[in-house]
Every structure is written in C-alpha cells, then in structure tokens.
C-alpha positions in Angstrom: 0.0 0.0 0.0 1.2 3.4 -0.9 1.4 6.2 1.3 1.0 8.6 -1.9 -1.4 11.5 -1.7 -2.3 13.0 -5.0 -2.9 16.8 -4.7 -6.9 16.2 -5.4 -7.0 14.5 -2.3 -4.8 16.7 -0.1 -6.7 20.5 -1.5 -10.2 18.1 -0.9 -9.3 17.2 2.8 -7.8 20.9 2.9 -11.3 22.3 1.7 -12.9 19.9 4.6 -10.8 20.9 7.6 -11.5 25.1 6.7 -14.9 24.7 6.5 -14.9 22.4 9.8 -13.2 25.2 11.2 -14.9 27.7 10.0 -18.1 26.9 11.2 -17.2 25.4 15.0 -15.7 29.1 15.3 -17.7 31.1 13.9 -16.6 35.2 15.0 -14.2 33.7 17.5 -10.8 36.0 17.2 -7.5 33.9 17.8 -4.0 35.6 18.2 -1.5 33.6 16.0 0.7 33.6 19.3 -2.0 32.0 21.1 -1.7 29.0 18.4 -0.2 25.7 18.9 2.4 24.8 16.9 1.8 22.3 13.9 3.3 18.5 15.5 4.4 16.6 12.0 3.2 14.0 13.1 -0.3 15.0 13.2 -2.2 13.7 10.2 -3.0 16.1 7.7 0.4 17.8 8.5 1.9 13.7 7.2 -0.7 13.7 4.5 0.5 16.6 3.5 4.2 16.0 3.6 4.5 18.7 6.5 8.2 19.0 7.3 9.3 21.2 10.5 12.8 21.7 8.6 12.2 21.9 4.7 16.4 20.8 4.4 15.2 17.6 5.4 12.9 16.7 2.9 13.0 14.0 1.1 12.9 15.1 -2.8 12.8 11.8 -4.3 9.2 11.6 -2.3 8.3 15.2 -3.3 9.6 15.6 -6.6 7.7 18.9 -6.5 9.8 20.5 -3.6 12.6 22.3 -4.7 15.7 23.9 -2.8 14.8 26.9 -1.1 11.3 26.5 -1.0 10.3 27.4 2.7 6.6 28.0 4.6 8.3 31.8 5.0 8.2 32.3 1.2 5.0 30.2 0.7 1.6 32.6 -0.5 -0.2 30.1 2.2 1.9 31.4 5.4 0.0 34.0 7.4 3.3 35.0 9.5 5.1 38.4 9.6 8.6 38.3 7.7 11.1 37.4 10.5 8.7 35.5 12.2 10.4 31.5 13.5 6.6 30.3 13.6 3.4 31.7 12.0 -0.5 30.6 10.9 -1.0 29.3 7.3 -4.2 28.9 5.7 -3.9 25.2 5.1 -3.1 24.6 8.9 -6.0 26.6 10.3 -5.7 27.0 13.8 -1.8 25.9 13.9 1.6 27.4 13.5 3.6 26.5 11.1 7.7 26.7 11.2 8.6 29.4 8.7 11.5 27.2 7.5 9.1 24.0 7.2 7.4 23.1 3.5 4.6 21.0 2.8 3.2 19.4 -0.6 0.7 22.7 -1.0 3.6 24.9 -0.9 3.3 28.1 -4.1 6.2 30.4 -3.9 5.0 34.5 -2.9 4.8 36.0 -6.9 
C-alpha cells in the first residue's frame, strides 16, 4: 500500500478541515501567538508531507519540492517576515515553522 497523496485528495481534505473550522468558530478571534504549533506527526500535516525543517525533505518523495522552497516564502503562510513560527491557511488554527514546507507549498509572486 502506498502512502502517496495526490494533490486532489490533499486541497479536498484541505477544503474539509477550513470549513470544519470555519463553522465550529464562527466570530471567534485567535491571536497567532495564542496557536499551537503544527506536531508533524499529526495527520494532515503527514498527508500533507508537512516537514518542521524543509532541508530535510526528502525530494525523491516530493519531486515537486525544490531547494529553497520554505513555509516563509510560501503565499499560504499568514506569519510576519522574520517570524520562527506563523498561521498558514492550510493549517488553520496551527503554527507552522517558517523554514518548514509542505506538498501545497506556491512560492509568494
């Protein structure tokens, strides 16, 4: 058995968790300080190839990461420039490590 996700299935269980979200907190304000840092072992982070250190990624696995791709230069991270953790849109309700990378990753135009 394969422990491939294609990217249909990973935006699809993406789509699910921000509208669960969405609607269990309706209005509710959160700080990003007052997040929790994303654990890479949790399982959408490991369905999503969620990686705390992006150096460590494995490129034959994700043929689509690419040197110097990084959650701090990813259009998904929320976080201020300088930031060591920050929210990301795919993580809602998490911190994500600003050098970290996961398979949603699209580099800032």
């Amino acid at each position: 058995m394969s422990d491939y996700v294609s990217r249909r299935d990973a935006l699809k269980k993406v789509v699910l968790i921000l509208g669960a979200v969405a609607v269990a907190r309706p209005g509710q304000s959160v700080h990003a300080a007052d997040l929790p840092h994303l654990d890479p072992s949790d399982p959408t982070a490991k369905s999503l190839g969620y990686a705390n250190d992006a150096k460590s990624v494995d490129a034959k696995a994700f043929p689509q990461y690419k040197a110097g791709s990084a959650c701090s230069n990813c259009m998904q991270y929320q976080g201020k420039a300088g930031d060591a953790w920050g929210p990301c849109s795919i993580f809602a309700g998490k911190q994500v490590n600003a050098n970290g990378w996961c398979q949603v990753y699209v580099k800032k135009p």
